[in-house]
Backbone as a printed PyTorch tensor [residue, N CA C, xyz], in Angstrom:
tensor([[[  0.8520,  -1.1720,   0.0000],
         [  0.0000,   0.0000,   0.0000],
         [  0.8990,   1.2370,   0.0000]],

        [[  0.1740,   2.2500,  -0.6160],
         [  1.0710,   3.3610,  -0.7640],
         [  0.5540,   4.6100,   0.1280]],

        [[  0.9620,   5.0100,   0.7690],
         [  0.4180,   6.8530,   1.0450],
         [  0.8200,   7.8530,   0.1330]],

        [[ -0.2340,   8.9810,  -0.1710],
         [  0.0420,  10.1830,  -0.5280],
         [ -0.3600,  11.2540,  -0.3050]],

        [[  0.9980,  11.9120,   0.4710],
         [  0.7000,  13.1560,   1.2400],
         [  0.2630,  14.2910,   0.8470]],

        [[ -0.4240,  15.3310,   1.0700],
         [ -0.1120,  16.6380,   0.9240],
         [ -1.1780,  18.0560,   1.6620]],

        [[ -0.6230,  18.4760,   1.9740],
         [ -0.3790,  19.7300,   2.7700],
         [ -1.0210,  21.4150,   2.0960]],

        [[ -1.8840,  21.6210,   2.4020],
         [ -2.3880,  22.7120,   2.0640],
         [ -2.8410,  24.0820,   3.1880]],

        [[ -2.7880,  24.8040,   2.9770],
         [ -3.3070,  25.8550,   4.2200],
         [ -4.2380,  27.2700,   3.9240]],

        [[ -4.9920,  27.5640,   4.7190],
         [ -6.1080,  28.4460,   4.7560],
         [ -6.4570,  29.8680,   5.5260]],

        [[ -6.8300,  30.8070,   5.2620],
         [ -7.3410,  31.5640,   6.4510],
         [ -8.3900,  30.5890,   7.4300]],

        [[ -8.5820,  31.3250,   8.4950],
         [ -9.3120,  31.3290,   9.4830],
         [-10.6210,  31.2810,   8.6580]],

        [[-11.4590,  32.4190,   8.3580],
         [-12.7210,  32.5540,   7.7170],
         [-12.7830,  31.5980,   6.1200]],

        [[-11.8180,  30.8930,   5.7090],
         [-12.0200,  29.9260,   4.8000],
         [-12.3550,  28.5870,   5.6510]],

        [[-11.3990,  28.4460,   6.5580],
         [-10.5730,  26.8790,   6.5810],
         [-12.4120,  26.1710,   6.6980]],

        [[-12.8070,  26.1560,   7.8220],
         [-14.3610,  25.3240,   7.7070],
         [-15.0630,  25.1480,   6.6830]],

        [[-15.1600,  25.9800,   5.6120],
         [-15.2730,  25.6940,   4.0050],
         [-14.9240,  24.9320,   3.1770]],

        [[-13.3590,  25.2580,   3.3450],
         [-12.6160,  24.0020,   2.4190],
         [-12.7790,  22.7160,   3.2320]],

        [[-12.7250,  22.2120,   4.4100],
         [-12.9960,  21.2420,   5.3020],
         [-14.2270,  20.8340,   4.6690]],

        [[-15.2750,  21.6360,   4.8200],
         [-16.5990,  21.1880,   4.5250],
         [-16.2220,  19.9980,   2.7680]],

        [[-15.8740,  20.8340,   1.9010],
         [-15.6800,  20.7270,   0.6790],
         [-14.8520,  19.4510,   0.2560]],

        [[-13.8980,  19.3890,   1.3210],
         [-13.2270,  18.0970,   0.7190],
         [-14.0150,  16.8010,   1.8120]],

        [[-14.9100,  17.0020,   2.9130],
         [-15.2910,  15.9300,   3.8880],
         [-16.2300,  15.7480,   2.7030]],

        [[-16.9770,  16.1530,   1.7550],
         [-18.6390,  15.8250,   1.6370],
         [-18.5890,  15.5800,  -0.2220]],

        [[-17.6380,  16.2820,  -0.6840],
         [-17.2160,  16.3340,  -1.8700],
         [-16.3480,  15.6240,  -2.3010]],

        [[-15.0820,  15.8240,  -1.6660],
         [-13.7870,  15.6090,  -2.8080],
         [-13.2070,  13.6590,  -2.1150]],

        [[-13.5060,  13.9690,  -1.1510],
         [-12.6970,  12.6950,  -0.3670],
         [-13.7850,  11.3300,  -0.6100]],

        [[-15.3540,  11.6200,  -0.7180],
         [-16.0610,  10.7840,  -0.7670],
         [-16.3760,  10.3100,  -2.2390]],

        [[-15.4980,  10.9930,  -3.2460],
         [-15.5880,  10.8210,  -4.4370],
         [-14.3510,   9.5470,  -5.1270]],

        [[-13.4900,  10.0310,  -4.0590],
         [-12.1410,   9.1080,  -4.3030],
         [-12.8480,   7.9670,  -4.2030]],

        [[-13.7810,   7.5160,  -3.6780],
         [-14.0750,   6.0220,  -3.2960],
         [-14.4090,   5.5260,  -4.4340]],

        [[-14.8570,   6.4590,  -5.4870],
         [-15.1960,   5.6750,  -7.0670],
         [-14.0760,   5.2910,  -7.4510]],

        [[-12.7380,   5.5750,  -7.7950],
         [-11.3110,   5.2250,  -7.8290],
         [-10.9380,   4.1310,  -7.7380]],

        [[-10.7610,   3.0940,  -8.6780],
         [-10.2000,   2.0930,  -8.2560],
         [ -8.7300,   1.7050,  -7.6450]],

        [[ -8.4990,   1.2480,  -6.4950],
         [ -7.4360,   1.1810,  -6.1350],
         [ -7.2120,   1.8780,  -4.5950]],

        [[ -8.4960,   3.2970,  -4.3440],
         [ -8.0140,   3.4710,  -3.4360],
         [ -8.6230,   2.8900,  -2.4190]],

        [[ -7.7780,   3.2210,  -1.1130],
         [ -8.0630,   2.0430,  -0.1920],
         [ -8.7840,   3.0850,   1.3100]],

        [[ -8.7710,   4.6070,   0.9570],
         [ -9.1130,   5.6580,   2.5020],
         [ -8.4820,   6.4080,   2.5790]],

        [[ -8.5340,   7.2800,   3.7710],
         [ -7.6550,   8.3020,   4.3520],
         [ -7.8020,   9.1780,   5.0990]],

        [[ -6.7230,   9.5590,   5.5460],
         [ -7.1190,  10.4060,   6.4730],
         [ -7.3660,  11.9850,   6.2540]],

        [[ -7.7030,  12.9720,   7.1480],
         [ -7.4690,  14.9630,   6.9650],
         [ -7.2680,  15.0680,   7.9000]],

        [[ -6.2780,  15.9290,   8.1670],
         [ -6.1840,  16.6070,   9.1720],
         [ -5.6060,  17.8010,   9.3340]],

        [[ -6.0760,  18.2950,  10.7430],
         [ -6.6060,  19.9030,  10.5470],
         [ -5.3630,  20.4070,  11.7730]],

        [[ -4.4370,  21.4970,  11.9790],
         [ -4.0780,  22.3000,  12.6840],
         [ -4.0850,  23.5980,  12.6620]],

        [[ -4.2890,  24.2030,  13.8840],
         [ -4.2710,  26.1140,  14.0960],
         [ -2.6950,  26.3060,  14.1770]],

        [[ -2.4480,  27.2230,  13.1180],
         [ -1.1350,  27.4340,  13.7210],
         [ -1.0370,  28.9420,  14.2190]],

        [[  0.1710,  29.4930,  15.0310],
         [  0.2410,  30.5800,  15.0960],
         [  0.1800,  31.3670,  14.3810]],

        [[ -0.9690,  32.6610,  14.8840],
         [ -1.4070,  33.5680,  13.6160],
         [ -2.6060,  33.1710,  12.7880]],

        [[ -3.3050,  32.0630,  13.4490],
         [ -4.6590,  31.5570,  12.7670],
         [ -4.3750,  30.8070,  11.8580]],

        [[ -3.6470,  31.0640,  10.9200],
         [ -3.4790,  29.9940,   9.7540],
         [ -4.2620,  28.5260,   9.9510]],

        [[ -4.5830,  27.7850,   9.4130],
         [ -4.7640,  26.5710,   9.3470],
         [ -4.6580,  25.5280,   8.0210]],

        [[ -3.2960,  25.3040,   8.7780],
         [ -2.7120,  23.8790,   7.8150],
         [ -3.6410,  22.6060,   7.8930]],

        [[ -3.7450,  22.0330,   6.6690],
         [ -3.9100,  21.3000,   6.2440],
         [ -3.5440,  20.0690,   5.5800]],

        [[ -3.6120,  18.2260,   5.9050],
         [ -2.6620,  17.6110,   5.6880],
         [ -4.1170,  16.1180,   4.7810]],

        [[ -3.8550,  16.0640,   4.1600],
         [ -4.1230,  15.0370,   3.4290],
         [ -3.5260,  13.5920,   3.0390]],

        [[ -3.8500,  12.7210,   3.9070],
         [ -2.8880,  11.2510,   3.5570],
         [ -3.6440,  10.4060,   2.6830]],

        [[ -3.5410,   9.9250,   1.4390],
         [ -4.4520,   8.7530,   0.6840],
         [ -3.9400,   7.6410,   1.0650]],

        [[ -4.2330,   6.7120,   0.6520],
         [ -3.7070,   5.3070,   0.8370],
         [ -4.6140,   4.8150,  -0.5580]],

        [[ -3.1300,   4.2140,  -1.1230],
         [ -3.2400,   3.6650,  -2.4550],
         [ -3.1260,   1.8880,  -2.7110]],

        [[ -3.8190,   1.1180,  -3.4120],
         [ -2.9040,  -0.1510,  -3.9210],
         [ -2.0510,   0.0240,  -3.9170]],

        [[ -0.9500,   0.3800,  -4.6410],
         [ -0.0600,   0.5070,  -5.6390],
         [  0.3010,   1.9460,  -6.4750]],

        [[  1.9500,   2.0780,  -6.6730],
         [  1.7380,   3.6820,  -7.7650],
         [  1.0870,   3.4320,  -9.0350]],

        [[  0.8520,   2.3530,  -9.4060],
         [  0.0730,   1.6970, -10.6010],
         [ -1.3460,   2.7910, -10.4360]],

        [[ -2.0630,   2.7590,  -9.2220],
         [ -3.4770,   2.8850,  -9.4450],
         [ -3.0630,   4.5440,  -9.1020]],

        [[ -2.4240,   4.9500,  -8.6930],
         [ -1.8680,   6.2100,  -8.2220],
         [ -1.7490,   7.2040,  -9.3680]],

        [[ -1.1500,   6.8220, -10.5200],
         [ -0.7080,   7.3420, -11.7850],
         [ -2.0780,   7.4840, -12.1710]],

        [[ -3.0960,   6.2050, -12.1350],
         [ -4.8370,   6.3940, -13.2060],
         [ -5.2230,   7.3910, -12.2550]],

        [[ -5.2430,   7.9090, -11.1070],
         [ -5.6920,   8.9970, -10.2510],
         [ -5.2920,  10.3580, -10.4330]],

        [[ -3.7730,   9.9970, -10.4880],
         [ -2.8260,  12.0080, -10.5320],
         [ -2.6780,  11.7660, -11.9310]],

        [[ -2.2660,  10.7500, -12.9940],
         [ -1.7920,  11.5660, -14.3690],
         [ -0.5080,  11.1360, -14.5670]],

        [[  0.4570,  11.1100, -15.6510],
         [  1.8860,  10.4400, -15.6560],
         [  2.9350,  11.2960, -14.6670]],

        [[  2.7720,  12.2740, -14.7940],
         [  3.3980,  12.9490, -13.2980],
         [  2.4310,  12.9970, -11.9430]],

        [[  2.7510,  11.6070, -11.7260],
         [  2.3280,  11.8260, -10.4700],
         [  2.3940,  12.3220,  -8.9560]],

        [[  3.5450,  12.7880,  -8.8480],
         [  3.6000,  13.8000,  -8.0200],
         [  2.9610,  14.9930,  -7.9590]],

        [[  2.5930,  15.7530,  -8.9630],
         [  2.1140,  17.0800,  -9.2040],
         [  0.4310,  16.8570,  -8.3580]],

        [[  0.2810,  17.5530,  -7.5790],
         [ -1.1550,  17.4970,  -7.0630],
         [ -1.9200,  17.6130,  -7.8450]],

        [[ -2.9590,  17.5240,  -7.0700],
         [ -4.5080,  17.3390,  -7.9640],
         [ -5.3680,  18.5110,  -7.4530]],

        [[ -5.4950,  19.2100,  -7.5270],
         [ -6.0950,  20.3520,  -6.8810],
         [ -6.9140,  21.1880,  -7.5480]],

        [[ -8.3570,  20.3580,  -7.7140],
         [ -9.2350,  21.4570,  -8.9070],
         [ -9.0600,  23.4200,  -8.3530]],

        [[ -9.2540,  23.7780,  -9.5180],
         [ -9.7940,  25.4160,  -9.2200],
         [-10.5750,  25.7820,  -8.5650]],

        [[-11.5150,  24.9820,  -8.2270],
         [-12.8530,  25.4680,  -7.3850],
         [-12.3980,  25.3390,  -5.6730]],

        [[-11.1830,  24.4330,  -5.7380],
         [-10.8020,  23.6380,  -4.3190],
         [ -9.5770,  24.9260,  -4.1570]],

        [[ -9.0850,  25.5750,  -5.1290],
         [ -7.7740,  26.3620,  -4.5320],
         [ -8.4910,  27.5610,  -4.3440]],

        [[ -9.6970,  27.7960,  -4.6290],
         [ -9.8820,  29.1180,  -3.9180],
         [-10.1470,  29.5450,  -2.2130]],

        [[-10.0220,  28.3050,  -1.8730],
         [-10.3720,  28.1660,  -0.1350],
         [ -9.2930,  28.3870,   0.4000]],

        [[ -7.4260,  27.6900,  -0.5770],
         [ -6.5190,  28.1660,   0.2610],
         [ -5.4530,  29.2110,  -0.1610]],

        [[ -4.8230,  29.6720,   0.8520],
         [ -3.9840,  30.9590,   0.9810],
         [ -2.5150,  29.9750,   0.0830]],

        [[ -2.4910,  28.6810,   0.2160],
         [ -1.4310,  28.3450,  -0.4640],
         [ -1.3770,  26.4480,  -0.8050]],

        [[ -0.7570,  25.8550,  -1.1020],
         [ -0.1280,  24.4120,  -1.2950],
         [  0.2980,  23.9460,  -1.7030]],

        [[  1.2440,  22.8170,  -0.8490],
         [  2.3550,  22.1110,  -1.9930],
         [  1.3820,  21.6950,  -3.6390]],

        [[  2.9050,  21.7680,  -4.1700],
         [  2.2890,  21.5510,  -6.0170],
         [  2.4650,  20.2660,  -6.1030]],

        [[  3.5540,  19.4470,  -4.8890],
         [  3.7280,  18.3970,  -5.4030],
         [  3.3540,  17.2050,  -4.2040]],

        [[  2.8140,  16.0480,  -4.4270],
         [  2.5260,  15.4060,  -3.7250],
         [  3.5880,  14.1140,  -3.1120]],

        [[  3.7360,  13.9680,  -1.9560],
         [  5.3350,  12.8240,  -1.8310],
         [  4.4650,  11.4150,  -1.4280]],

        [[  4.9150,  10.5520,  -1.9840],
         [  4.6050,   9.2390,  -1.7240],
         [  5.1680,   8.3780,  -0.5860]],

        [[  4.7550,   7.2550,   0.3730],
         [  4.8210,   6.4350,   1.2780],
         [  5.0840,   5.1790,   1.1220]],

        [[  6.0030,   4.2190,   1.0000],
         [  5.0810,   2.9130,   0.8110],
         [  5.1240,   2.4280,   2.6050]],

        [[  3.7930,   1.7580,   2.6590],
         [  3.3200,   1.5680,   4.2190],
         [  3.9240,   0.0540,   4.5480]],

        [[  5.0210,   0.1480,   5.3410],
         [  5.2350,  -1.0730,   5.6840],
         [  4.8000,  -1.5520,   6.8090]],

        [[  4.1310,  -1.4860,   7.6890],
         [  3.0640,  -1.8060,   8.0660],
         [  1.7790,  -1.1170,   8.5130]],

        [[  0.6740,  -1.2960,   8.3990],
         [ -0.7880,  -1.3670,   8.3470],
         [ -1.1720,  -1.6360,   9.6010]],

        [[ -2.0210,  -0.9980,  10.7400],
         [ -2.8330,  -1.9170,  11.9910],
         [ -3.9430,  -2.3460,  11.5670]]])
């Protein structure tokens, strides 16, 4: 199994928006995807309000990873409608392989 990370961040008066957007929208859509297997979000305040944002997938394989991101698969996936919620984010996404699973 593979993870793939990535990290995005928000104002204060966005962040519950984009949260909303990827809990109800974007994350429950991955499940049509063959290959993927879940994941996690998660949310921190940092100093100064900011709120980072961390996204882990869990993949089969970079096989099913590539039919998801595209032949560069590192480069995120980040529709237009989804980057207007944040103040910034990595462009590129880093991969995991999970050696062990609980």
């Amino acid at each position: 199994m593979i993870g793939r990370v990535w990290r995005g961040w928000a104002k204060p008066e966005t962040a519950d928006a984009y949260e909303k957007l990827l809990t109800t929208e974007t994350l429950p859509a991955l499940h049509r995807i063959g290959g993927y297997k879940g994941s996690y979000f998660l949310r921190r305040t940092l100093d100064g309000g900011e709120v980072e944002f961390m996204e882990i997938t869990f993949w089969d394989s970079m096989e099913t990873i590539h039919a998801f991101a595209g032949e560069d698969c590192t480069k995120a996936v980040v529709p237009l409608d989804t980057q207007a919620y944040l103040t910034r984010f990595d462009d590129r996404s880093v991969h995991f392989e999970a050696t062990w699973c609980p």
